[in-house]
Steps between C-alpha positions, in 0.01 A plus 500: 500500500167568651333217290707298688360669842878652573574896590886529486739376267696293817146309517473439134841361479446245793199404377627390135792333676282255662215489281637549133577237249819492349455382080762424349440500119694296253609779235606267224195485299446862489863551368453258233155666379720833540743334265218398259400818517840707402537239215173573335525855531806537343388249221220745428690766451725353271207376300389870537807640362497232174135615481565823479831499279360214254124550528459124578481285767573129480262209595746314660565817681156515604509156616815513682288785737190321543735169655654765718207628592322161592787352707457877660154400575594189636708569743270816573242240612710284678610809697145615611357146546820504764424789643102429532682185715635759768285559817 
């Protein structure tokens, strides 16, 4: 409050009534990375768990994570190079 030059809490409250900005963020992107995310994770473990039990992980496997993990990437980017747009 007193960067904004305000003392009370009635003041502050005026103030970002009439001067704020209201941003209203589109939430879909970041739930599908979140997605990505869970689906990856749990993919890992389970080759974890076959590493562990078998002592071998598959390539296919392997590759199967690293396409995950580049379509994470991409939408990653896509997200930030959104939010660099916001001003």
């Amino acid at each position: 409050m007193a960067g904004l030059g305000v003392t009370s809490l009635g003041a502050y409250m005026r103030k970002v009534a009439i001067d704020a900005y209201i941003i209203n963020l589109d939430m879909t992107e970041i739930r599908a990375l979140i997605t990505l995310l869970r689906r990856c994770s749990a993919n890992l473990n389970q080759y974890a768990r076959r590493a562990n039990e078998t002592g071998s992980v598959y390539a296919a496997d392997i590759g199967d994570l690293r396409v995950r993990l580049d379509e994470i990437w991409r939408e990653t980017n896509g997200i930030l190079t959104a939010l660099a747009g916001v001003k």
